[in-house]
C-alpha positions as a Markdown table, in Angstrom:
| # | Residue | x | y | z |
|---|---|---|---|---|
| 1 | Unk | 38.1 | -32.4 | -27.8 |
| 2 | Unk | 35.3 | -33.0 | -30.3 |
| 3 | Unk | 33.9 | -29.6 | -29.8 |
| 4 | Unk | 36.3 | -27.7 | -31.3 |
| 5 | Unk | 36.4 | -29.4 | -34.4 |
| 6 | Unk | 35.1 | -26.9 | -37.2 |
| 7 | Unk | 32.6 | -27.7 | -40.1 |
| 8 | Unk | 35.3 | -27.6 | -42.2 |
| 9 | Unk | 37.6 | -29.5 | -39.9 |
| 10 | Unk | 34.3 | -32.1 | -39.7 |
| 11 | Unk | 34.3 | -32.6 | -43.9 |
| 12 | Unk | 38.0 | -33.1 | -43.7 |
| 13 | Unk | 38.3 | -36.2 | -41.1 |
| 14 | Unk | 34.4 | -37.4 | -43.4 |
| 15 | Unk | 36.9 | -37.4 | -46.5 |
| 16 | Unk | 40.0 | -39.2 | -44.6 |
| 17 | Unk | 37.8 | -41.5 | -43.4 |
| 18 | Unk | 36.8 | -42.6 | -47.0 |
| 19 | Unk | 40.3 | -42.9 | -48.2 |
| 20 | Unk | 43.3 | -41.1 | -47.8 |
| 21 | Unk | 44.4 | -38.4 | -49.5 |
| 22 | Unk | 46.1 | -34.9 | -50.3 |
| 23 | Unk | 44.4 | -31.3 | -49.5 |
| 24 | Unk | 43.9 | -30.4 | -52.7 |
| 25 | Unk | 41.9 | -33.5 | -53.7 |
| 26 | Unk | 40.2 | -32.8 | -50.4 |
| 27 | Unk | 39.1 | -29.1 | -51.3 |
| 28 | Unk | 38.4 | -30.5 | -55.1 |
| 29 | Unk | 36.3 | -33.4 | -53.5 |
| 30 | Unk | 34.5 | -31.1 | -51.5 |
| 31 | Unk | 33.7 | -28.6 | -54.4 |
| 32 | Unk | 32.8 | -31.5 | -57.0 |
| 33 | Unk | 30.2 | -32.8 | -54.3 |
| 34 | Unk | 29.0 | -29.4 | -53.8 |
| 35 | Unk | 30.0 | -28.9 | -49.9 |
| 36 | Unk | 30.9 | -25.7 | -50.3 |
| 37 | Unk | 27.5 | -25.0 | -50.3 |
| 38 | Unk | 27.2 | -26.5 | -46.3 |
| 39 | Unk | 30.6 | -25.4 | -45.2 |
| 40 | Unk | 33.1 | -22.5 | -46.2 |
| 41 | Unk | 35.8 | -23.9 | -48.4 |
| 42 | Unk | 39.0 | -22.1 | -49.0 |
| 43 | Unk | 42.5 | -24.0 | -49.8 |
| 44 | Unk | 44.2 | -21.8 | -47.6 |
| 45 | Unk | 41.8 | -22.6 | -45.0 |
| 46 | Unk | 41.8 | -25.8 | -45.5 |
| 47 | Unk | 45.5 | -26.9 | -45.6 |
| 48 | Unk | 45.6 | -24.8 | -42.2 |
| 49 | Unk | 42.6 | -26.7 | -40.7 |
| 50 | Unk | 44.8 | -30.0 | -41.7 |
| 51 | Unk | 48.0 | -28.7 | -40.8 |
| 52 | Unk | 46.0 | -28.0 | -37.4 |
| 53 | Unk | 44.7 | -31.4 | -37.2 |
| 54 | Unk | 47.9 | -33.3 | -37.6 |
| 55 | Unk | 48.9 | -31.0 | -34.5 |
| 56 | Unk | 45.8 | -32.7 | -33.0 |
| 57 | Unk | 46.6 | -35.9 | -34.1 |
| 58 | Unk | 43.6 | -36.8 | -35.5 |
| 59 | Unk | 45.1 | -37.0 | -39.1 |
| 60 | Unk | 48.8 | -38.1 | -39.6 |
| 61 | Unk | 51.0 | -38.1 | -43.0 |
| 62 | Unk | 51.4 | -41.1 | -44.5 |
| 63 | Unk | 53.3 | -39.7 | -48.2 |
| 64 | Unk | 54.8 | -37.0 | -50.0 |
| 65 | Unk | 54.5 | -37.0 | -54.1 |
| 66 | Unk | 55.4 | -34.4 | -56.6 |
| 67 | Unk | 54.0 | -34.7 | -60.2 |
| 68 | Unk | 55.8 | -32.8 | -63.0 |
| 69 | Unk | 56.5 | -29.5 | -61.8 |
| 70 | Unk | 54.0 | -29.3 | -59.1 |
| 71 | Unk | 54.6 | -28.7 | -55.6 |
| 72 | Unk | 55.3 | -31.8 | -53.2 |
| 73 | Unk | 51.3 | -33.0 | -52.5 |
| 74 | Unk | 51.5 | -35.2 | -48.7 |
| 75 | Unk | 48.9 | -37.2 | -48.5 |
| 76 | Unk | 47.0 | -38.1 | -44.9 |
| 77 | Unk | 45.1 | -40.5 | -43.5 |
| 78 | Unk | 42.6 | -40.1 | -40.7 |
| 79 | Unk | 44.0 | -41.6 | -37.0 |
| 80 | Unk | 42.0 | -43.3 | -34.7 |
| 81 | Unk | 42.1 | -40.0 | -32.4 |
| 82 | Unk | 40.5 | -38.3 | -35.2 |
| 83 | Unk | 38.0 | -41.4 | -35.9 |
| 84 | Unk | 36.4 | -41.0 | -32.4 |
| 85 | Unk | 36.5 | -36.8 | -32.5 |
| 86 | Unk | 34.6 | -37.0 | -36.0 |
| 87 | Unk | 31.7 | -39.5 | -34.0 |
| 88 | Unk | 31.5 | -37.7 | -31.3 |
| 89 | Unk | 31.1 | -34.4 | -32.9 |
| 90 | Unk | 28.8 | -35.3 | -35.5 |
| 91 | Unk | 26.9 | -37.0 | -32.8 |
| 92 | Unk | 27.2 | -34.1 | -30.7 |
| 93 | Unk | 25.8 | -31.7 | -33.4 |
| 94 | Unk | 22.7 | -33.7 | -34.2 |
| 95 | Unk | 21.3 | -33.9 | -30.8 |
| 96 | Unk | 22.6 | -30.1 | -29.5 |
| 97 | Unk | 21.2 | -27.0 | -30.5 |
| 98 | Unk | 23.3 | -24.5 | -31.1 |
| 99 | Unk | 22.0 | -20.8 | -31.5 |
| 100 | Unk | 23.9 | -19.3 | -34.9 |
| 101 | Unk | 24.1 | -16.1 | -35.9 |
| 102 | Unk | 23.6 | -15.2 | -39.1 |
| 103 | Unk | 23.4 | -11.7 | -40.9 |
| 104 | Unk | 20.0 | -12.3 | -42.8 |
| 105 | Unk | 17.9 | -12.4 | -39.4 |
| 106 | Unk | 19.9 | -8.9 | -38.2 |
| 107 | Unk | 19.3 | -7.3 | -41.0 |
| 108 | Unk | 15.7 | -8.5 | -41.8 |
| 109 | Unk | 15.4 | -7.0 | -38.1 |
| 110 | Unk | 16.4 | -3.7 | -39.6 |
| 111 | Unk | 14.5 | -3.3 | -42.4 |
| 112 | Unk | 11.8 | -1.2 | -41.3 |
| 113 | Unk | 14.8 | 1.2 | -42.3 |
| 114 | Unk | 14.0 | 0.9 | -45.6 |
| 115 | Unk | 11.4 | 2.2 | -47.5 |
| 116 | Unk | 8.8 | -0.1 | -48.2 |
| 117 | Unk | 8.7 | 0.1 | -51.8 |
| 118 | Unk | 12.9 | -0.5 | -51.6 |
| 119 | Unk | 12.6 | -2.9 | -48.9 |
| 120 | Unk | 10.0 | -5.2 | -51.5 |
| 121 | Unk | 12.7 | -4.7 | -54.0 |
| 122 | Unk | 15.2 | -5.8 | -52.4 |
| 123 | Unk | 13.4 | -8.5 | -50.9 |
| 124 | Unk | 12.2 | -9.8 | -54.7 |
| 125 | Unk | 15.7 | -9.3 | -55.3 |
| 126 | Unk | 16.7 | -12.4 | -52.4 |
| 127 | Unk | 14.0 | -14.2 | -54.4 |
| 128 | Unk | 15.4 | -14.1 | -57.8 |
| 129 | Unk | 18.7 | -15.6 | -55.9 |
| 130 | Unk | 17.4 | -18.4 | -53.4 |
| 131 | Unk | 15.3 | -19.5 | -56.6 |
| 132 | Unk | 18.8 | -20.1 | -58.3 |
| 133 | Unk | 20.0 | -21.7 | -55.4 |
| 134 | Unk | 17.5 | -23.8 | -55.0 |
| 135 | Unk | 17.6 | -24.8 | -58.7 |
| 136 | Unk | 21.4 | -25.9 | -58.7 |
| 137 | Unk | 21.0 | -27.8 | -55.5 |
| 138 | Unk | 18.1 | -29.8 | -57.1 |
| 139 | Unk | 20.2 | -30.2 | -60.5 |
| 140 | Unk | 22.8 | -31.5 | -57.7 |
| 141 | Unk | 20.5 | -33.7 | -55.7 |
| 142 | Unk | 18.9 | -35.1 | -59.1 |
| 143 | Unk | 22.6 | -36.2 | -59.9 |
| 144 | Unk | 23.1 | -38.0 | -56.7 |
| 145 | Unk | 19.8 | -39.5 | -57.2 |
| 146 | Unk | 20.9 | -40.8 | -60.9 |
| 147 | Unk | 23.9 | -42.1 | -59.7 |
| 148 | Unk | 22.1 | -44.1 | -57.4 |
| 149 | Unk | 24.2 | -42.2 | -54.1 |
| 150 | Unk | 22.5 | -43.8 | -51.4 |
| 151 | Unk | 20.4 | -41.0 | -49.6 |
| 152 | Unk | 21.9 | -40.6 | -46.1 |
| 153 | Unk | 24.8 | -38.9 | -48.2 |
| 154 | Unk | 22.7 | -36.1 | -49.2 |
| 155 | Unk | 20.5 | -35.6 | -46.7 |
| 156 | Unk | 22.5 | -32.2 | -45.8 |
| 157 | Unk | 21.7 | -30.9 | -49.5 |
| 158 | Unk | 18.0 | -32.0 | -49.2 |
| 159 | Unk | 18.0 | -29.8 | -45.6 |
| 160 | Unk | 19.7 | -26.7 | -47.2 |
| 161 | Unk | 17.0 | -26.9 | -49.8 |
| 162 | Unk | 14.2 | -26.9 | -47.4 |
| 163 | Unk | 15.5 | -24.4 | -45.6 |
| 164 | Unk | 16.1 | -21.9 | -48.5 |
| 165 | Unk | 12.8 | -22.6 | -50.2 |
| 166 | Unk | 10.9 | -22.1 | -46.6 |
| 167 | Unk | 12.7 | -18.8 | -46.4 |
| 168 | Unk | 12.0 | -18.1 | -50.1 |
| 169 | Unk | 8.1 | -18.9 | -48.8 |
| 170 | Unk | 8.3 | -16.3 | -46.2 |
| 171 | Unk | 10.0 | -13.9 | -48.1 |
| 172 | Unk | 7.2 | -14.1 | -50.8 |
| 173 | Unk | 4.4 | -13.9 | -48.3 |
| 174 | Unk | 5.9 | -11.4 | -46.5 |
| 175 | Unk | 5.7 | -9.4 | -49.9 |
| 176 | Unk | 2.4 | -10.0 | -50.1 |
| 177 | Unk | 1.5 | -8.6 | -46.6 |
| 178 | Unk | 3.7 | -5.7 | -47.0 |
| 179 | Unk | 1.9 | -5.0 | -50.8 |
| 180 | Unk | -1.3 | -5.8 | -49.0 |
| 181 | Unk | -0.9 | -3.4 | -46.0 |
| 182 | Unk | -1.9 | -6.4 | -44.1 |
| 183 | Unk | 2.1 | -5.8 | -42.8 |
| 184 | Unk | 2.0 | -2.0 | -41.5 |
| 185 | Unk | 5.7 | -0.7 | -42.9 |
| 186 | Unk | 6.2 | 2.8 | -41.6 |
| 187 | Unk | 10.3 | 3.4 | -41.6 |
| 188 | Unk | 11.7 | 4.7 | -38.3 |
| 189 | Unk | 12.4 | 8.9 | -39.0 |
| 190 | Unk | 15.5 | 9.1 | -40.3 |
C-alpha cells in the first residue's frame, strides 16, 4: 500500500525511477542534491528501507558488482509495483494533510519556562542558525538554477526555504514583542 511508503522510502523509488542503481550511489545522490535536507538520510537506514522494498516488490535486483576490494554493490531497478506506489503516494501527499509533530512547536509552547532574557537568547540563537540554513539552501538552489535544473525539481528546496525564513520572521518579531513588552513574558513559578 502506498501509505506506508516513508520519505525516505519515496526518494529511493524517485532515484530508481531515473535509472538504476546501487544504495550507496543512492544515499551519495541524495546527499550531493542536498535531500538530506527534506528527508533523514542514513546508509544503514537506507539499505534497510531498500532491503524492505524488494520484500515489497516494488524494487527488484537486477546486478551484483565488486570493485577492487570493496564490498559486492547490487544494483536495483524500480518495478512496476513500486512505479504505481511512488504515484500514488506522492499524489496522496500533495492533496492530504497530514498533522506532524515536530519538537520546535512543543517546546516553543514551553518557553514561558524560560526566563525572558534567556528565552530571547536562545531564540537569537535559532536565528543565527535558520540564517545559515537558509543561506546554503539558496547557494544550493542558485546551483540548480545555473545548471539550468528545470524548476519542478526543486520546488521542495524553494518550500523548505520559505518555511525556515517565515519562521525566522516570526522568531525575530516575536523578539521584538518580547523586548517591547508588547509580549507579556512572566515564567510560570518554578
Amino acid at each position: 500500500m502506498a501509505a506506508e511508503l516513508t520519505p525516505l522510502a519515496i526518494s529511493v523509488l524517485a532515484l530508481l525511477k531515473e535509472e538504476p542503481m546501487h544504495a550507496y550511489e543512492m544515499y551519495q545522490l541524495l546527499v550531493r542534491r542536498h535531500s538530506h535536507w527534506l528527508v533523514k538520510v542514513r546508509p544503514g537506514s537506507l539499505y534497510h528501507t531498500v532491503e524492505r522494498m524488494a520484500q515489497q516488490n516494488y524494487v527488484r535486483a537486477i546486478g551484483t558488482e565488486r570493485a577492487g576490494n570493496r564490498p559486492e554493490r547490487t544494483t536495483y531497478e524500480i518495478t512496476p509495483e513500486g512505479s504505481d506506489a511512488l504515484t500514488r503516494r506522492v499524489e496522496a501527499g500533495i492533496e492530504e494533510y497530514v498533522h506532524e509533530y515536530p519538537l520546535f512547536p512543543v517546546v516553543l509552547s514551553e518557553a514561558h519556562n524560560l526566563d525572558a532574557d534567556d528565552a530571547v537568547l536562545r531564540f537569537r540563537r535559532r536565528i543565527v542558525h535558520l540564517d545559515r540554513w537558509l543561506a546554503d539552501i539558496d547557494e544550493a538552489l542558485a546551483g540548480a538554477q545555473a545548471r539550468q535544473v528545470p524548476e519542478a525539481y526543486w520546488m521542495g528546496g524553494d518550500y523548505l526555504r520559505t518555511q525556515l525564513a517565515g519562521e525566522r520572521d516570526w522568531l525575530a518579531t516575536t523578539i521584538e514583542r518580547i523586548e517591547s513588552k508588547d509580549l507579556p513574558w512572566q515564567p510560570r513559578n518554578k
